[in-house]
C-alpha positions as CSV (number, residue, x, y, z in Angstrom):
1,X,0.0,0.0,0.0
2,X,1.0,3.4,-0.6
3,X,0.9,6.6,1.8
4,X,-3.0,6.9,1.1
5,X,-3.9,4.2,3.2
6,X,-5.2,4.5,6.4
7,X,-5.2,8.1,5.9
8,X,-8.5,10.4,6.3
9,X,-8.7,13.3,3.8
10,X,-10.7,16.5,5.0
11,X,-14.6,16.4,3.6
12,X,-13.3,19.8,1.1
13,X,-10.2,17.7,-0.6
14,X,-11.6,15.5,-4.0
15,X,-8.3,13.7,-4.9
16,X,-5.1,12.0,-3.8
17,X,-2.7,14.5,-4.6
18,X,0.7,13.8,-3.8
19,X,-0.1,10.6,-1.8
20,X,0.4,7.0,-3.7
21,X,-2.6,4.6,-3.5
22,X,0.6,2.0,-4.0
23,X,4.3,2.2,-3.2
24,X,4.8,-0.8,-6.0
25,X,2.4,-2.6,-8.3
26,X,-1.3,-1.3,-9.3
27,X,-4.3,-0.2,-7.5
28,X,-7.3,-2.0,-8.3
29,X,-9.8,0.8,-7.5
30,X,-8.8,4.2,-7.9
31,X,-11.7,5.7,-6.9
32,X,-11.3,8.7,-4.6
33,X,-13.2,8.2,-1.0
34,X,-16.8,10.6,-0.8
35,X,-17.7,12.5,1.6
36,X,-18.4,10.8,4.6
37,X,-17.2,7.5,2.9
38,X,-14.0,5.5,2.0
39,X,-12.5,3.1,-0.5
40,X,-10.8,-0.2,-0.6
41,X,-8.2,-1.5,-2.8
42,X,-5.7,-3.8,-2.9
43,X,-2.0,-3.4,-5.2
44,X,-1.0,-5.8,-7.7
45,X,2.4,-7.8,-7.3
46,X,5.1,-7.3,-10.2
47,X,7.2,-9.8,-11.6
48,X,5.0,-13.0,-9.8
49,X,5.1,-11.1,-6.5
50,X,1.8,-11.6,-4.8
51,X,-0.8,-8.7,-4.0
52,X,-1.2,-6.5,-1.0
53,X,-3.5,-7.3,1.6
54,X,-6.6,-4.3,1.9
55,X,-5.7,-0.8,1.5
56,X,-8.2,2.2,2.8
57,X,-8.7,5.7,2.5
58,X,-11.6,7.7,4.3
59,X,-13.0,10.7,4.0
60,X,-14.4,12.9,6.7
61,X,-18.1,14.2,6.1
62,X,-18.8,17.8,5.1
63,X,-20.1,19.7,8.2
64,X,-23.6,20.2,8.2
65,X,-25.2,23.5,10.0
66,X,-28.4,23.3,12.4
67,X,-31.8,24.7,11.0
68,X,-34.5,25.4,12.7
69,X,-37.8,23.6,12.0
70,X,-41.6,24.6,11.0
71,X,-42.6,25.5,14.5
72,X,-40.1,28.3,14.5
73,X,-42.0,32.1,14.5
74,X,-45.2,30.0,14.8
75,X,-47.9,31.2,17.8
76,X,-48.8,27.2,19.8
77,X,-51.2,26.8,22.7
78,X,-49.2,26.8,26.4
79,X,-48.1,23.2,26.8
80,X,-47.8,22.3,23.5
81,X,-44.1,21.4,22.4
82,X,-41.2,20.0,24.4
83,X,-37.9,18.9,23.4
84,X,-39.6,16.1,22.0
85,X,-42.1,17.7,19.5
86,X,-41.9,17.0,15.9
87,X,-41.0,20.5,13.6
88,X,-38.4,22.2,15.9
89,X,-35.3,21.7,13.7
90,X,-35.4,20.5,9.8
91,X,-31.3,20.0,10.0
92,X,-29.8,18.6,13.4
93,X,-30.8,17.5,17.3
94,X,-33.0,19.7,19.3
95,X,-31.1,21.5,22.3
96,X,-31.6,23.9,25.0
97,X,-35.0,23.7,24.8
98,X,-36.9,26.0,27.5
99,X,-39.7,28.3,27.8
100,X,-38.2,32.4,28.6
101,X,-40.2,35.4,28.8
102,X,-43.3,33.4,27.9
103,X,-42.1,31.9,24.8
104,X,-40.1,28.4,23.6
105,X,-37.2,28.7,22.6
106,X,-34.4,26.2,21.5
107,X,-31.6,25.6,19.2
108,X,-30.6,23.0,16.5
109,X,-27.3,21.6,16.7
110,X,-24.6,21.2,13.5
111,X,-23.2,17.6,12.7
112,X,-19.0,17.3,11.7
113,X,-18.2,20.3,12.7
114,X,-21.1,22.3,11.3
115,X,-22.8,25.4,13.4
116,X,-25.8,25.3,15.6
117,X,-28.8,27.2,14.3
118,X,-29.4,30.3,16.0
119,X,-32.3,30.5,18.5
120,X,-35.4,29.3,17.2
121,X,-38.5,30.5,18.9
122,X,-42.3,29.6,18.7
123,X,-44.6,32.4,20.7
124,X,-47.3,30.8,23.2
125,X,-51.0,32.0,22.6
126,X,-52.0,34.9,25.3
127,X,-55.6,34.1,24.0
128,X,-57.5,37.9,24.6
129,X,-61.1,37.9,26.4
130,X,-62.9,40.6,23.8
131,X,-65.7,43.3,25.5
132,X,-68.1,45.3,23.2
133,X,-69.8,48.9,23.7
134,X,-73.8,49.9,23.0
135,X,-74.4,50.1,19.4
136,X,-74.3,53.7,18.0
137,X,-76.9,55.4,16.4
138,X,-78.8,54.2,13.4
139,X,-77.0,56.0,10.5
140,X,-78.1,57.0,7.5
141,X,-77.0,54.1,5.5
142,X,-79.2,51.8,7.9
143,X,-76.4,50.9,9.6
144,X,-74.8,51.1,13.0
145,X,-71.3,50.4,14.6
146,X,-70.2,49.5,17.9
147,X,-66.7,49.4,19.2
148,X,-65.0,46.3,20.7
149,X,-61.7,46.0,23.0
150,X,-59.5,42.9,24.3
151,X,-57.5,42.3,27.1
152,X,-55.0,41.7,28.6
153,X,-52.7,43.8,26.7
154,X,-50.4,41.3,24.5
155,X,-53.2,39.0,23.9
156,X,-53.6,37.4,20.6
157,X,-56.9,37.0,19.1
158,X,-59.2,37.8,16.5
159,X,-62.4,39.5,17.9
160,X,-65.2,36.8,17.2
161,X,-68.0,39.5,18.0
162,X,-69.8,42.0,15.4
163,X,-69.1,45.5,15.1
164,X,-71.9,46.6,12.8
165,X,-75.2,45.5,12.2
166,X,-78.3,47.2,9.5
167,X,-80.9,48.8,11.1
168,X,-84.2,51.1,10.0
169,X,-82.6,54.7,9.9
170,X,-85.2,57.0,11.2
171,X,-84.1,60.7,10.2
172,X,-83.7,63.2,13.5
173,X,-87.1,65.8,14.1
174,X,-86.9,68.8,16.3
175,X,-89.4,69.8,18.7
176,X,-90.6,73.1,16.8
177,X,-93.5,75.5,19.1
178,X,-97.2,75.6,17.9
179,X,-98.3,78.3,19.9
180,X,-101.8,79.0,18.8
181,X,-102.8,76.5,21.0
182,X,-101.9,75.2,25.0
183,X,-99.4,72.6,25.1
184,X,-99.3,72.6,21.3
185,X,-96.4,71.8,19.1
186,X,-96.2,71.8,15.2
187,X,-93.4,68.6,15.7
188,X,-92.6,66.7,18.7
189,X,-94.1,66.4,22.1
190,X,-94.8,68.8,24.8
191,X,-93.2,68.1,27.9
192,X,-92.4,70.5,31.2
193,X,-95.7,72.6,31.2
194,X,-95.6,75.0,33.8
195,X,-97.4,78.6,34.4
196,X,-95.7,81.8,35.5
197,X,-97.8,85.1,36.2
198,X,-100.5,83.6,33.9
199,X,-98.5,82.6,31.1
200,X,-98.3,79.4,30.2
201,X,-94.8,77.4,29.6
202,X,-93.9,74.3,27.5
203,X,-91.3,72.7,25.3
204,X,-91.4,70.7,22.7
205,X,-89.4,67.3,22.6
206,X,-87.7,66.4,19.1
207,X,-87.4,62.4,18.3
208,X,-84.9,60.0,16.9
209,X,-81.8,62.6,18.3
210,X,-83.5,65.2,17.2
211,X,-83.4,68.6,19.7
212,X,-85.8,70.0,22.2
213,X,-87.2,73.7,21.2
214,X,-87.2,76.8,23.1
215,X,-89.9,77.3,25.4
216,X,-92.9,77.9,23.9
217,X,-95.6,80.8,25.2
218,X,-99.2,80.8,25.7
């Protein structure tokens, strides 16, 4: 054998350079090793000299960097994932697997020499409780809104409650005085009648938002 055997070439070499697969005869496999792999061969004996026993080379695998899997930048329920959990890491073992500041985190480690990912992280669900106001007025469109609010602050959460609704617009009418007659009112309804020195008093009420008149004399 020559001064290739039993020698392991780095993963980034792809011949035999200067080293001799045989120091006499012929090899019978002149393949060069892949990575991760390795090659036998024997050499040839010259002039009815018998053949050499096995002869190997190696070479080392190329290194192979962590990645993190498809639960990382995901949002998961509290309890979940553990170290365990299929998704954390595409490329490499699962370490360092905790929970911090609410969240998973972990890390995917490298294999011959290759890199661990950097943190990988899936957030847990702060689910929000959602609150809703009175609807507003009926507007025009024969529609109305209503606003709605979640808590606790971080939460995440779509709010499963409506914030508008149709309705049967009814347009605003002031109260406007009628007075040719007691406790009259060309639109909307007396109200707060009183008399002062013989004079009579009232208001009239408007509807559907609408505003309250002056007071009215009689």
């Amino acid at each position: 054998c020559g001064t290739a055997n039993s020698k392991t070439y780095t993963y980034d070499v792809t011949g035999y350079g200067s080293d001799t697969q045989c120091s006499s005869g012929s090899s019978s496999n002149t393949a060069f090793p892949t990575q991760g792999g390795s090659v036998n061969w024997t050499c040839s004996g010259q002039n009815g000299g018998s053949a050499s026993g096995t002869c190997t080379a190696s070479r080392a695998a190329a290194p192979v960097n962590g990645v993190c899997g498809s639960k990382h930048q995901t949002t998961v329920s509290s309890g979940s994932l553990n170290s365990g959990s299929s998704g954390l890491c595409s490329i490499g073992p699962v370490s360092n697997f905790q929970i911090f500041n609410g969240n998973y985190w972990w890390k995917c480690e490298g294999s011959n020499g290759g890199l661990a990912s950097d943190w990988c992280i899936a957030y847990i669900s702060n689910p929000c409780t959602w609150s809703c106001g009175s609807w507003g007025a009926c507007q025009s469109g024969n529609i109305q809104y209503r606003s709605c609010s979640s808590s606790p602050s971080g939460c995440t959460g779509s709010n499963p409650y409506a914030t508008s609704q149709s309705c049967t617009y009814l347009p605003p009418v002031n109260g406007v005085c009628n007075n040719s007659c007691l406790n009259c009112c060309s639109s909307g309804t007396a109200i707060n009648p009183y008399v002062f020195n013989d004079v009579h008093y009232w208001q009239c009420a408007g509807s559907n938002g609408g505003s309250t008149s002056d007071w009215c004399i009689r």
